[in-house]
Structures are given as structure tokens and as C-alpha cells.
Chimera marker file (.cmm) of the C-alpha trace (Angstrom):
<marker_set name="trace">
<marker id="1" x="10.903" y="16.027" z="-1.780" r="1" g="1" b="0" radius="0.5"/>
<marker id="2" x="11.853" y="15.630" z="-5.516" r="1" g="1" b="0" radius="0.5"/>
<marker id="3" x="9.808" y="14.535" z="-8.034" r="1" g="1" b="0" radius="0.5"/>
<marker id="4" x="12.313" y="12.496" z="-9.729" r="1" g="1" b="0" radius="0.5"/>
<marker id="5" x="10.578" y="9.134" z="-11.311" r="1" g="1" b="0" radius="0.5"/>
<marker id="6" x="6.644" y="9.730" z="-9.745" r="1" g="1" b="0" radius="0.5"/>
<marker id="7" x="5.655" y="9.898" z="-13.138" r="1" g="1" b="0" radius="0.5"/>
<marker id="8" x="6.554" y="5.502" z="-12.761" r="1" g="1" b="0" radius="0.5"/>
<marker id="9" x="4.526" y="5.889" z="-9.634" r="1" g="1" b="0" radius="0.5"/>
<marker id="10" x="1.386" y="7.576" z="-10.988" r="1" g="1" b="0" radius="0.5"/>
<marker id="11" x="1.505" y="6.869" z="-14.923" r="1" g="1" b="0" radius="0.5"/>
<marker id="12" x="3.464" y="3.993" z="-15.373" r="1" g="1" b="0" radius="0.5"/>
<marker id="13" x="3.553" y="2.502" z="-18.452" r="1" g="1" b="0" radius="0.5"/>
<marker id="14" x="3.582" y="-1.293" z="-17.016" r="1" g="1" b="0" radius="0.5"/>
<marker id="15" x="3.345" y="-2.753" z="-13.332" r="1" g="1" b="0" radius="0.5"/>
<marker id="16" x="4.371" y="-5.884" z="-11.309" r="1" g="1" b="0" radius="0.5"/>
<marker id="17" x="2.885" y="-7.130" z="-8.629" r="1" g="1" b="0" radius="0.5"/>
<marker id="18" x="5.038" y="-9.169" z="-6.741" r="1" g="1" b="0" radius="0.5"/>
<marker id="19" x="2.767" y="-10.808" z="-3.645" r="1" g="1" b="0" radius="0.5"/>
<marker id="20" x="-0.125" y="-11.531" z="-6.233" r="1" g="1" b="0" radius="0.5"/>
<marker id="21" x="-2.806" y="-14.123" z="-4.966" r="1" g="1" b="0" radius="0.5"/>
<marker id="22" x="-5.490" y="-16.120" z="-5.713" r="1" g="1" b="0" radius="0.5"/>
<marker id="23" x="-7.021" y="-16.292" z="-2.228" r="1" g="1" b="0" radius="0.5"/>
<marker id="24" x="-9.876" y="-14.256" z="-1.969" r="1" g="1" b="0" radius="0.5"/>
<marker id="25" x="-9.232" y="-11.101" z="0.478" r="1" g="1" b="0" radius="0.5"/>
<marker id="26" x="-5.478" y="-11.139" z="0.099" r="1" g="1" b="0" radius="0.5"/>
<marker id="27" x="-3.901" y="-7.473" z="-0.368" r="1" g="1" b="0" radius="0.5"/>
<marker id="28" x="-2.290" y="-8.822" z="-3.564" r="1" g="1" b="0" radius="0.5"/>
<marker id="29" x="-5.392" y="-10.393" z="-5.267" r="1" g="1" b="0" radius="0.5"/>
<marker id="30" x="-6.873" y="-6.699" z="-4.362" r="1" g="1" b="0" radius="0.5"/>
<marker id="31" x="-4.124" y="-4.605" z="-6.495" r="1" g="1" b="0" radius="0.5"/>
<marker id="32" x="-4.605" y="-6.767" z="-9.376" r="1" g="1" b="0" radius="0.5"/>
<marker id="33" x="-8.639" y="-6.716" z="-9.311" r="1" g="1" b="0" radius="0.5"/>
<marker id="34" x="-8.445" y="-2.921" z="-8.981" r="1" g="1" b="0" radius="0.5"/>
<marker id="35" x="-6.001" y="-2.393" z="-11.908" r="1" g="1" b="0" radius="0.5"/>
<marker id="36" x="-8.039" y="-4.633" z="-14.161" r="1" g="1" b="0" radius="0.5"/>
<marker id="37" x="-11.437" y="-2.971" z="-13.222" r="1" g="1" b="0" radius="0.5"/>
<marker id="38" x="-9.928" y="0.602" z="-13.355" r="1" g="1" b="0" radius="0.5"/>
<marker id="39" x="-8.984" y="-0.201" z="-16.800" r="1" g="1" b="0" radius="0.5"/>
<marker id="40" x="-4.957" y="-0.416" z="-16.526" r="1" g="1" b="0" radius="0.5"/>
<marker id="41" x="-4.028" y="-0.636" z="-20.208" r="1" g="1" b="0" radius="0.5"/>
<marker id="42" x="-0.049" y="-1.268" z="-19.612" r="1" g="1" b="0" radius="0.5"/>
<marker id="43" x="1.720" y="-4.487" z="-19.336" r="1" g="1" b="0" radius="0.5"/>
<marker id="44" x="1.154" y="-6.252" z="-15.820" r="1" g="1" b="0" radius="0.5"/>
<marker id="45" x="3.209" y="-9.287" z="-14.518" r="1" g="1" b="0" radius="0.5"/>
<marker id="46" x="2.033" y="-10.965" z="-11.955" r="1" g="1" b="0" radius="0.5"/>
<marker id="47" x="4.766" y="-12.402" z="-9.431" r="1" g="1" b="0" radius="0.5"/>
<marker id="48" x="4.386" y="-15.159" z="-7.025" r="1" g="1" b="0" radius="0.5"/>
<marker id="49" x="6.253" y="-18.192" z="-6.622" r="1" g="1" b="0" radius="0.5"/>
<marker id="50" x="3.982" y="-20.967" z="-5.398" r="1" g="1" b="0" radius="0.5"/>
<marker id="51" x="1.443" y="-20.170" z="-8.668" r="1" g="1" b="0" radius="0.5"/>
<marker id="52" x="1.929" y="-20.303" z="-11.856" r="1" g="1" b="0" radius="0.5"/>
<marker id="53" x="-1.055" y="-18.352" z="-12.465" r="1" g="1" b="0" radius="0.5"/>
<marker id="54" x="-3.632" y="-16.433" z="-10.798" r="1" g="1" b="0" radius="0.5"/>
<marker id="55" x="-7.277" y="-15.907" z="-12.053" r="1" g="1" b="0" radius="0.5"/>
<marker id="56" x="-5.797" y="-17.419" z="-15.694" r="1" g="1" b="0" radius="0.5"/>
<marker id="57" x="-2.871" y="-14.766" z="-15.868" r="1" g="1" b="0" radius="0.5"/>
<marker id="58" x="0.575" y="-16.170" z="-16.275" r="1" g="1" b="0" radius="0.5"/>
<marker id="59" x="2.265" y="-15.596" z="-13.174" r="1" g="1" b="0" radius="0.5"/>
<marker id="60" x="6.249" y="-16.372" z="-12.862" r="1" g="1" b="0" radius="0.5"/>
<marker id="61" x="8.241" y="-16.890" z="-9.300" r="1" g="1" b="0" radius="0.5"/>
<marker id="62" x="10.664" y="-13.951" z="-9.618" r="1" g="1" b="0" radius="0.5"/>
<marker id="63" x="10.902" y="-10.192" z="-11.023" r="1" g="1" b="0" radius="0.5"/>
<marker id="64" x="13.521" y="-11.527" z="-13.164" r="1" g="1" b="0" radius="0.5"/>
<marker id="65" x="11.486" y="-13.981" z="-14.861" r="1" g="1" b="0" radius="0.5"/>
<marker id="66" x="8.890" y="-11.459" z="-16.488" r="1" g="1" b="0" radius="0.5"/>
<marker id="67" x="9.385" y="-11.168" z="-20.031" r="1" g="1" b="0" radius="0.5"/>
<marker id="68" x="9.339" y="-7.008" z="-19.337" r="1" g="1" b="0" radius="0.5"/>
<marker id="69" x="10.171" y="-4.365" z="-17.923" r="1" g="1" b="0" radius="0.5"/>
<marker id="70" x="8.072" y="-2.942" z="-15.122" r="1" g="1" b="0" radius="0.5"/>
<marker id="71" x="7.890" y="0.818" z="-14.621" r="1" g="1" b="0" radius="0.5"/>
<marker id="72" x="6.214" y="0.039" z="-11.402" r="1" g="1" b="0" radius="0.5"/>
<marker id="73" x="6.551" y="-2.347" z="-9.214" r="1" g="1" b="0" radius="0.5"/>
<marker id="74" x="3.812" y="-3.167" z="-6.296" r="1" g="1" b="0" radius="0.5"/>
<marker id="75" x="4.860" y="-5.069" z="-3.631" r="1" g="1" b="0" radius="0.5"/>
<marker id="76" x="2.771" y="-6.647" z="-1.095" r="1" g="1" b="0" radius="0.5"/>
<marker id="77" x="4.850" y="-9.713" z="0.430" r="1" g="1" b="0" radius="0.5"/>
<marker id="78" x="5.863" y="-10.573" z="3.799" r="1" g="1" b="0" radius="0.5"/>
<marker id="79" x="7.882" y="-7.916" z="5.968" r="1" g="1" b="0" radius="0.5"/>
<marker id="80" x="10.871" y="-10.364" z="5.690" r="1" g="1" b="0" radius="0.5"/>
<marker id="81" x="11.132" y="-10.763" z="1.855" r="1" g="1" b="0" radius="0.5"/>
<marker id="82" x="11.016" y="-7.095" z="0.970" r="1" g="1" b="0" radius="0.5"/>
<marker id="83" x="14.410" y="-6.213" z="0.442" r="1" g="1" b="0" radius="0.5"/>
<marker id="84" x="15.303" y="-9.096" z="-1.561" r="1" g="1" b="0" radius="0.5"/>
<marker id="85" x="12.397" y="-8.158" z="-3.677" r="1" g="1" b="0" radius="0.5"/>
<marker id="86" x="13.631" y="-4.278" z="-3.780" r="1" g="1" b="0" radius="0.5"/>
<marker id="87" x="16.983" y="-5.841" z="-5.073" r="1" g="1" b="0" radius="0.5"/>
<marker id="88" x="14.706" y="-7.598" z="-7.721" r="1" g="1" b="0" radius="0.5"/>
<marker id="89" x="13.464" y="-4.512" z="-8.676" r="1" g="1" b="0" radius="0.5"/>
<marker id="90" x="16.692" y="-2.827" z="-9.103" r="1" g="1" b="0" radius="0.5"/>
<marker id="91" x="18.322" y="-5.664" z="-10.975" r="1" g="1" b="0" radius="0.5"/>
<marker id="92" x="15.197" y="-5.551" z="-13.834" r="1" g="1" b="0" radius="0.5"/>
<marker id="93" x="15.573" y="-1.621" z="-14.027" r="1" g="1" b="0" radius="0.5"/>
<marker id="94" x="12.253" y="-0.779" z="-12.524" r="1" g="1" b="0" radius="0.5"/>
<marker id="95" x="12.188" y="3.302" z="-11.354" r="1" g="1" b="0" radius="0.5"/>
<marker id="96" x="9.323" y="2.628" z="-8.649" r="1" g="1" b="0" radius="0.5"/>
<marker id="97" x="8.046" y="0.333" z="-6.012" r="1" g="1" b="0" radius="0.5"/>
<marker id="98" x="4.907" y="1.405" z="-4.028" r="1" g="1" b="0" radius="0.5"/>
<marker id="99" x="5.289" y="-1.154" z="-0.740" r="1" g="1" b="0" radius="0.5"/>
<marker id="100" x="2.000" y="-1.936" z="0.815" r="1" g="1" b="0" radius="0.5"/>
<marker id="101" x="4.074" y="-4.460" z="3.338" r="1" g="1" b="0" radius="0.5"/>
<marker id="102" x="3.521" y="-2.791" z="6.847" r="1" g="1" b="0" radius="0.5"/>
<marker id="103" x="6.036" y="-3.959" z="9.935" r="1" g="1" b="0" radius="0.5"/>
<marker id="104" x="9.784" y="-2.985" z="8.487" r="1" g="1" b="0" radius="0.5"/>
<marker id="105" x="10.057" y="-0.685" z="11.461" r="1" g="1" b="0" radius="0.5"/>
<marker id="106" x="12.134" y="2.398" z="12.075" r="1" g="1" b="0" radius="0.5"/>
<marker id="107" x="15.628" y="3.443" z="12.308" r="1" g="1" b="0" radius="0.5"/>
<marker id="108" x="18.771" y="1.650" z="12.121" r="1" g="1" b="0" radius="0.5"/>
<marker id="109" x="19.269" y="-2.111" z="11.663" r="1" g="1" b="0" radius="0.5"/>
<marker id="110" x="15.442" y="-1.818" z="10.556" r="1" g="1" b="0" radius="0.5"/>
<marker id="111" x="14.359" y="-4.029" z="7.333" r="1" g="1" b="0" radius="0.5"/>
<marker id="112" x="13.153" y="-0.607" z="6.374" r="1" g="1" b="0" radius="0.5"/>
<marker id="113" x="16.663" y="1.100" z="6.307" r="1" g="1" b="0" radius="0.5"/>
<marker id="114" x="17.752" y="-1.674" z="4.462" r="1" g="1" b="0" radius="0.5"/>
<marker id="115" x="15.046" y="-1.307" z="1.650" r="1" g="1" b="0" radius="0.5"/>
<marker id="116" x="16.073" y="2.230" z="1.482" r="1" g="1" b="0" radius="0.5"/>
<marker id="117" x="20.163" y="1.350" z="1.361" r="1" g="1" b="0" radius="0.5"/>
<marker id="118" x="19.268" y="-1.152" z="-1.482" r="1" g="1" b="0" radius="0.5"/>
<marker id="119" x="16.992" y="1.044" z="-3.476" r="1" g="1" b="0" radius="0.5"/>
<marker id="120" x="18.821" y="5.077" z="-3.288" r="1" g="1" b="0" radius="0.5"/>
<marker id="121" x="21.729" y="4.184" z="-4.770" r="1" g="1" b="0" radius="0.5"/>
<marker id="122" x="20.113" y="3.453" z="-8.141" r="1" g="1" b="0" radius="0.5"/>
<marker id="123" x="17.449" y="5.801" z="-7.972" r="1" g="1" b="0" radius="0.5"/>
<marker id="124" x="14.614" y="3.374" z="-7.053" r="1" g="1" b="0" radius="0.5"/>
<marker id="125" x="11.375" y="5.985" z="-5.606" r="1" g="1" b="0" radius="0.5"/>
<marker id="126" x="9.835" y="4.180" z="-3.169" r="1" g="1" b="0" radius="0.5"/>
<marker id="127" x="6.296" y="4.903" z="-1.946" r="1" g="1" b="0" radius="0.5"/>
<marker id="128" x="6.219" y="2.828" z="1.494" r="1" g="1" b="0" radius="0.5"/>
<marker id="129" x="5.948" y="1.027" z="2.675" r="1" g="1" b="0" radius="0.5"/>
<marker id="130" x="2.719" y="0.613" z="5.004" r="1" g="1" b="0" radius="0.5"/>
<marker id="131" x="0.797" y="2.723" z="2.302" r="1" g="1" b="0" radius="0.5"/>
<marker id="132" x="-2.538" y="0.599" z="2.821" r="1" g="1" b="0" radius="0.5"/>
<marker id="133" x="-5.602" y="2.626" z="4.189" r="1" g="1" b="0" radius="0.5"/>
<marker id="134" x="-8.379" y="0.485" z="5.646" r="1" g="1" b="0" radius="0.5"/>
<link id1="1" id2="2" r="1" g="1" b="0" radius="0.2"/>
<link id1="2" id2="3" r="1" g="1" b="0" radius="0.2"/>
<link id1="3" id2="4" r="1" g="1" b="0" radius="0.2"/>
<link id1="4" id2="5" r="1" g="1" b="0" radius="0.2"/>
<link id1="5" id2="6" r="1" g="1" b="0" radius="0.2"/>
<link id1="6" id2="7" r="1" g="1" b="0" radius="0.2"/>
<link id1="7" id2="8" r="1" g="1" b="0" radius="0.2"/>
<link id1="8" id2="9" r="1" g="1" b="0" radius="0.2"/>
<link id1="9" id2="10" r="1" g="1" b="0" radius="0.2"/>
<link id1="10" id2="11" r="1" g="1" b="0" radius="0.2"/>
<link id1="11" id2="12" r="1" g="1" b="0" radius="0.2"/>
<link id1="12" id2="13" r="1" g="1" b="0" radius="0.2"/>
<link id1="13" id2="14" r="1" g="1" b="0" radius="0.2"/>
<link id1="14" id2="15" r="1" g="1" b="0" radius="0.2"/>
<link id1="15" id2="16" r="1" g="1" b="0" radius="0.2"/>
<link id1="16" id2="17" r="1" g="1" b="0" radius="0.2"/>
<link id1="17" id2="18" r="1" g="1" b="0" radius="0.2"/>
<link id1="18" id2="19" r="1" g="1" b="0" radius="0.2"/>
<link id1="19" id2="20" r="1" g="1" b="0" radius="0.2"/>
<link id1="20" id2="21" r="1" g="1" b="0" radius="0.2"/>
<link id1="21" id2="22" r="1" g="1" b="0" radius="0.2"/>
<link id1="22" id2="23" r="1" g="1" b="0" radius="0.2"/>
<link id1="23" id2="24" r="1" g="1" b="0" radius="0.2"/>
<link id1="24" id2="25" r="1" g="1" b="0" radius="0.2"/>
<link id1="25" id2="26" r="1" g="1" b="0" radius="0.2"/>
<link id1="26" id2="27" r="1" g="1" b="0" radius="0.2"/>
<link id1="27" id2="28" r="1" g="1" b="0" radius="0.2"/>
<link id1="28" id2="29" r="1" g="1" b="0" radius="0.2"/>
<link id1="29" id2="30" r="1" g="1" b="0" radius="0.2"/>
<link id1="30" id2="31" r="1" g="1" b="0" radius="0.2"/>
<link id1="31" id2="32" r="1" g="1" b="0" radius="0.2"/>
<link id1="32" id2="33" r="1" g="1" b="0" radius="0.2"/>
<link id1="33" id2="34" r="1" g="1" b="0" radius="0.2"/>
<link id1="34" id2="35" r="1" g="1" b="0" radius="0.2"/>
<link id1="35" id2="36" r="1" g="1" b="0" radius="0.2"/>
<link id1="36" id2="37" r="1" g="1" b="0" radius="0.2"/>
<link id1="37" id2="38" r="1" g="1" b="0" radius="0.2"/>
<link id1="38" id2="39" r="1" g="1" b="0" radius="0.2"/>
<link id1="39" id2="40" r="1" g="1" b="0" radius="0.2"/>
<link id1="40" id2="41" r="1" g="1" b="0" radius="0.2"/>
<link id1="41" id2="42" r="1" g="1" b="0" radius="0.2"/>
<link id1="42" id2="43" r="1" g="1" b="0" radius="0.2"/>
<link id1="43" id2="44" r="1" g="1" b="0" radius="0.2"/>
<link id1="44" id2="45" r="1" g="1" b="0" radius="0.2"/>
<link id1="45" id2="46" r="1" g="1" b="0" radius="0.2"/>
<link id1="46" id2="47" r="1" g="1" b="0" radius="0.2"/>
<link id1="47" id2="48" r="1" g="1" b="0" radius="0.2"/>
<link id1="48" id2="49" r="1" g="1" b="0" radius="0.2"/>
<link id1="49" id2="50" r="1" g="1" b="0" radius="0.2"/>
<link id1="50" id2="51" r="1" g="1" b="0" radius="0.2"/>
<link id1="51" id2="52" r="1" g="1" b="0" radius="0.2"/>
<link id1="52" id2="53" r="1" g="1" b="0" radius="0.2"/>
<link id1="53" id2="54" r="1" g="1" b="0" radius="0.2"/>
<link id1="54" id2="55" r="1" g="1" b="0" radius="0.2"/>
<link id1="55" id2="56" r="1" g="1" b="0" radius="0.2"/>
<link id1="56" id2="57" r="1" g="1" b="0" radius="0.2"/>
<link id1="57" id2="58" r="1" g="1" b="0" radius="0.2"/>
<link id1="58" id2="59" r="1" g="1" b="0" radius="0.2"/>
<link id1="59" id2="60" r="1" g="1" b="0" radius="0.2"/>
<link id1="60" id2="61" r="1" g="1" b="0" radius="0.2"/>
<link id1="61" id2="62" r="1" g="1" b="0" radius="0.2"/>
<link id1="62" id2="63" r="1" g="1" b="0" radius="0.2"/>
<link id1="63" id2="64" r="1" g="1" b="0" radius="0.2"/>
<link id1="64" id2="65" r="1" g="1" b="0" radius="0.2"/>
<link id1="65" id2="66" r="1" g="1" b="0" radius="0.2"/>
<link id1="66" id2="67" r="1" g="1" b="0" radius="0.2"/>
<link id1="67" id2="68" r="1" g="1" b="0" radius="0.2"/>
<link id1="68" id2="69" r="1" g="1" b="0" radius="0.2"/>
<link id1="69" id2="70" r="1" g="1" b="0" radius="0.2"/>
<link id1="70" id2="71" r="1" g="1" b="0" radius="0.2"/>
<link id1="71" id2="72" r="1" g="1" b="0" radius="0.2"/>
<link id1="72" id2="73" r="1" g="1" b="0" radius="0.2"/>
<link id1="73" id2="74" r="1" g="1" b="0" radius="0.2"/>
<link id1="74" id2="75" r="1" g="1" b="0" radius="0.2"/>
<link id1="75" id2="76" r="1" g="1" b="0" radius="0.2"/>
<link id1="76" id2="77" r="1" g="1" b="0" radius="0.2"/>
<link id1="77" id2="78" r="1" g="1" b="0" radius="0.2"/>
<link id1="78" id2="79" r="1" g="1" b="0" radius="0.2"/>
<link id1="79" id2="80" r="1" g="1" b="0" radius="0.2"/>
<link id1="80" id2="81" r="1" g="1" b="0" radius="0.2"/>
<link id1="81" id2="82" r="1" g="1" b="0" radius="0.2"/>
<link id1="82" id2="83" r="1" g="1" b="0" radius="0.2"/>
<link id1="83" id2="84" r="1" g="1" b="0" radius="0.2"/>
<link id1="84" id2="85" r="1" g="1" b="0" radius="0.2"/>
<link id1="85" id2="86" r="1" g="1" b="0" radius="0.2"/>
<link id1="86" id2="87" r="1" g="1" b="0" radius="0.2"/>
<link id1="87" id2="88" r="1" g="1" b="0" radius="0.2"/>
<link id1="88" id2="89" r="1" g="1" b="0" radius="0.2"/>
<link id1="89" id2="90" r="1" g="1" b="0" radius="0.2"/>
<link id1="90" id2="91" r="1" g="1" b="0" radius="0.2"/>
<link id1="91" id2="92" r="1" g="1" b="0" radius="0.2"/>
<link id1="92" id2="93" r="1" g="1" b="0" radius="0.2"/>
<link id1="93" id2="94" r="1" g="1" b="0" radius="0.2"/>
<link id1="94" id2="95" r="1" g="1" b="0" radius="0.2"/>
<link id1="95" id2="96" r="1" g="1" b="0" radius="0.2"/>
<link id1="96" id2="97" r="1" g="1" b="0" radius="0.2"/>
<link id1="97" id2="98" r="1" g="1" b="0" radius="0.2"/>
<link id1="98" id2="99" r="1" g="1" b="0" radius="0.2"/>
<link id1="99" id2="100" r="1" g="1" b="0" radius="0.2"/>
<link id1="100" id2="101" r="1" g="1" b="0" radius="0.2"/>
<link id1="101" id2="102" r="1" g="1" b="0" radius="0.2"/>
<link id1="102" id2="103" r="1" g="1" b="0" radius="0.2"/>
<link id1="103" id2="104" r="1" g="1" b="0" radius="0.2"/>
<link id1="104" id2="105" r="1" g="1" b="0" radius="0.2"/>
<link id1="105" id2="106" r="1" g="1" b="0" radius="0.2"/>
<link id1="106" id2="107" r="1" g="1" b="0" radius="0.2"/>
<link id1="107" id2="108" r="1" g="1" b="0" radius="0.2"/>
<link id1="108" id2="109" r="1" g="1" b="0" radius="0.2"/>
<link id1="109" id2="110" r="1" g="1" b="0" radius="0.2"/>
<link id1="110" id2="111" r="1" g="1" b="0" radius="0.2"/>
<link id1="111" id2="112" r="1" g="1" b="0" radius="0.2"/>
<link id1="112" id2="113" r="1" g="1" b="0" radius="0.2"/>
<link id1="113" id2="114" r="1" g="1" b="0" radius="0.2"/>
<link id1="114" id2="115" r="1" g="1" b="0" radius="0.2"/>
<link id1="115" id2="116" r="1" g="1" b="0" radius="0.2"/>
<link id1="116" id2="117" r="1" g="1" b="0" radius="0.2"/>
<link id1="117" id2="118" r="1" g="1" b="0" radius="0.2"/>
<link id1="118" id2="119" r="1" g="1" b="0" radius="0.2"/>
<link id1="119" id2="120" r="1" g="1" b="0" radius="0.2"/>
<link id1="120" id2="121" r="1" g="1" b="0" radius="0.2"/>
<link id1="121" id2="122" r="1" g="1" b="0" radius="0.2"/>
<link id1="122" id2="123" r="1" g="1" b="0" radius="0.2"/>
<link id1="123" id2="124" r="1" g="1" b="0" radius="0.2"/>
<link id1="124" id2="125" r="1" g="1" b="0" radius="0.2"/>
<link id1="125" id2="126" r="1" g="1" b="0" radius="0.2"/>
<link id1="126" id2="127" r="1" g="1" b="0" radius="0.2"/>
<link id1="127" id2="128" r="1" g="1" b="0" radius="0.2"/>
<link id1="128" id2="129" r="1" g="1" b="0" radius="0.2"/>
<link id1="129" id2="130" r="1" g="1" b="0" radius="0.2"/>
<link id1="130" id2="131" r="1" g="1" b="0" radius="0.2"/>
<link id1="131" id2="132" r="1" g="1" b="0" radius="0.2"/>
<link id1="132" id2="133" r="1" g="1" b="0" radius="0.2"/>
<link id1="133" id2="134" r="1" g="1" b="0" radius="0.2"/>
</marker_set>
């Protein structure tokens, strides 16, 4: 494995969080409590559609709508909405994604081949997805 762009994946310089939540016990709502308590001093964006903001953070409805950059981008949405966010991430010029999302299954036709057609060609690392230990 190369080590191209892990330095986005463990020292990036900002993060978005696309899934991010207000509901108590949601993986998103998790990521975001453990950045701010571990002291994250970068930018973070917080992306979710159906808030505009989360624990009195701005929040916008798309990766395109942040007013930055993001390094790093976390995603923990629904199995079915991953790729389009991928394509997000690629279109904003992020250089990682760390997908929590578990059930994109295996091998061809899978939503996880397609995450992985979207994001090589552009040099997207992706850490995922199912990367959430109980």
C-alpha cells in the first residue's frame, strides 16, 4: 500500500463530516463530539441537509456549500448516498474520506466498487468504509 495523501487522513489540516447529527447516539454526532473534546484545532464543516445546525455549529446541506476546503472528509451517511457524497468530495478537492458507512458490499456492481471507481481516478485515499469498532 502507498502512503500517498495519509498525511489528510491522520493530520489533516481541516475535516467534514458529512452525516453530522444532533440525535444523541448517532455515529455522526459521535465524530464531531470526539474531535471537539480531543482538541481538533483545524477547520470543521459540518454537513447535513435536514439541519442547519447541530449543537450551535453552522451546518450546510452539501460538501459544496462549505465555505472551505476539507483535507478530510468523514462520512457516516446511509449505504445508498455514499458515492454521491465521494463525488462531493472529489468535486471540492478533498485528498481523504475515512467511511464509517458499513453495508456497500463486495465485488462487482457493489456500491463499494463504485465508491472506489469514483474516488481512484483523482487520487481520493479512502479509509473504508465499515471502519467503526464497537
Amino acid at each position: 500500500m502507498s502512503t500517498y495523501a495519509l498525511d489528510a487522513v491522520f493530520r489533516p489540516r481541516s475535516i467534514a463530516v458529512v452525516g453530522a447529527s444532533p440525535r444523541e447516539r448517532s455515529v455522526g454526532r459521535a465524530v464531531v463530539r470526539n474531535l471537539r473534546e480531543a482538541g481538533f484545532a483545524g477547520q470543521v464543516g459540518l454537513v447535513n441537509p435536514k439541519h442547519r445546525q447541530i449543537d450551535g455549529v453552522a451546518a450546510v446541506a452539501r460538501l459544496t456549500d462549505l465555505p472551505f476546503k476539507p483535507e478530510l472528509v468523514v462520512v457516516s451517511t446511509p449505504a445508498d448516498t455514499v458515492a454521491r457524497v465521494i463525488g462531493e468530495a472529489v468535486a471540492v478537492g478533498a485528498r481523504a474520506a475515512v467511511v464509517i458507512t458499513a453495508g456497500l458490499g463486495h465485488g462487482p456492481g457493489s456500491l463499494l466498487e463504485k465508491l472506489r471507481d469514483i474516488a481512484r481516478p483523482h487520487g481520493l485515499r479512502i479509509v473504508g468504509p465499515n471502519c467503526l469498532w464497537a
